[in-house]
N, C-alpha and C positions, 0 to 999 in steps of 0.2 A: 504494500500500500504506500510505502511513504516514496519506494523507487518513483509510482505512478506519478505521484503529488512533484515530485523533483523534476522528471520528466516532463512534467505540463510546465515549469518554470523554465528549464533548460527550451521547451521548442517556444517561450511566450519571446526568449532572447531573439533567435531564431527569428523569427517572424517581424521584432522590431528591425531586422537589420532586410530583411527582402529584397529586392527589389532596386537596392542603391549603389550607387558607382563605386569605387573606392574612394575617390575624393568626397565623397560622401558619407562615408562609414568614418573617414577618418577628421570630419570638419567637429572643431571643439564647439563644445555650449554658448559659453561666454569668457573672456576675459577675465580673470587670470585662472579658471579651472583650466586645468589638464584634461576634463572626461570628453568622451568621444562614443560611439559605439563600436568601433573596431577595440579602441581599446577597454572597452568593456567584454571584448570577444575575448580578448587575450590573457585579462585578467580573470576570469572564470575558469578559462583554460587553465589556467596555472593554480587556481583554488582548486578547482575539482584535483589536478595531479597532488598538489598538496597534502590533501589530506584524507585521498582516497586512496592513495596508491603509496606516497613517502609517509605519511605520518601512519595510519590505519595498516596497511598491509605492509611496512617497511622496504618497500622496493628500494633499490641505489637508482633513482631519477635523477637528470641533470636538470636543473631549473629553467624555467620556461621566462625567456624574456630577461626577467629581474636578473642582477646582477649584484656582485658584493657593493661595487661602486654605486649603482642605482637603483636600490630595491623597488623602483615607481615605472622603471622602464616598459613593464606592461601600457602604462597611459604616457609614460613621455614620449618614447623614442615610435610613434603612430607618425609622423608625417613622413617617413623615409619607408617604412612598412610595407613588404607586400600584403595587401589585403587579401588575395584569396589565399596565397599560401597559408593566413594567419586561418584565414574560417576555415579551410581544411586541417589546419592542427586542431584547430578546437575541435570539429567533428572526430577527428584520430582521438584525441583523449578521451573523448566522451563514450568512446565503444572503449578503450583500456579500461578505462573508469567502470561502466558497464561489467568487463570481463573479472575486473577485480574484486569487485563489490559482491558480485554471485557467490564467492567463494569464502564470504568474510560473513558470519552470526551478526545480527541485530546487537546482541550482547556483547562480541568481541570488544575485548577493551585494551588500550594501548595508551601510553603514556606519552607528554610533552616535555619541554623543558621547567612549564609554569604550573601545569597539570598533573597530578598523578596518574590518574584513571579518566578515559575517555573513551566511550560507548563509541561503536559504527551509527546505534542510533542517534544517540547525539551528533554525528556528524550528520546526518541525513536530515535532520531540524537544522541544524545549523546552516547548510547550504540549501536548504528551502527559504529561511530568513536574509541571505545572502541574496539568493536570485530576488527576494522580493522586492528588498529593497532597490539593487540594481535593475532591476526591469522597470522599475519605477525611474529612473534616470534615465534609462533608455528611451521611455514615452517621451519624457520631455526633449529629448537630444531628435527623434523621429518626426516630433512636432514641428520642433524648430526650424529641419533640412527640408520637411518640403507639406509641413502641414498637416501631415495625416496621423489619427491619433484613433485610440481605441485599446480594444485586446491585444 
């Protein structure tokens, strides 16, 4: 049930991004935000890997985007960006994520550095709370580029 619930937030991203150029996925809000919808693609990409795959099932991932130097590089470095290359990573994570998740209990628990214990289900609220918020920035960044707003 909660994969479903995830699912419907992962294709709500999806759906905000349709239809648009790259120079379009990658045009900011406003003045001095950083946010975009590309790189809203890239930083999901890189949450889902996070802590579905490195933190949750311990995989050795190499980090997505961010760097030691720039941990924001998911939403900074969008204007030199290929865009499709980036929506294809994120589709590739999202079926890892998928294949990793199958294989991990609700109750599986795994530890942070801040964290002792941390539930797969708590990760699966946590990135439903994530998508939501951020789909919620994505209406508005959808709105902005060419007006069209809704689901």
């Amino acid at each position: 049930m909660l994969e479903g619930w995830l699912d419907y937030h992962r294709a709500t991203l999806l759906t905000k991004c349709a239809g648009l150029t790259a120079e379009q996925l990658k045009r900011r809000a406003v003045e001095p935000s950083n946010l975009s919808l590309l790189g809203l693609v890239r930083h999901m990409a890189l949450v889902e890997r996070s802590w579905f795959r490195e933190r949750a099932a311990g995989e050795d991932v190499p980090w997505l985007y961010s760097t030691v130097g720039n941990e924001d590089a998911d939403f900074d470095d969008v204007d030199d960006a290929d865009a499709e290359a980036d929506y294809a990573t994120y589709l590739a994570e999202l079926e890892a994520v998928r294949a990793t998740a199958a294989k991990l209990s609700l109750e599986h628990e795994f530890a942070t550095s801040r964290t002792p214990a941390i539930s797969v289900r708590w990760v699966y609220l946590h990135m439903i709370e994530e998508y939501a918020r951020h789909n919620g920035h994505a209406d508005l960044l959808r709105e902005r580029i060419d007006g069209r707003t809704g689901d």
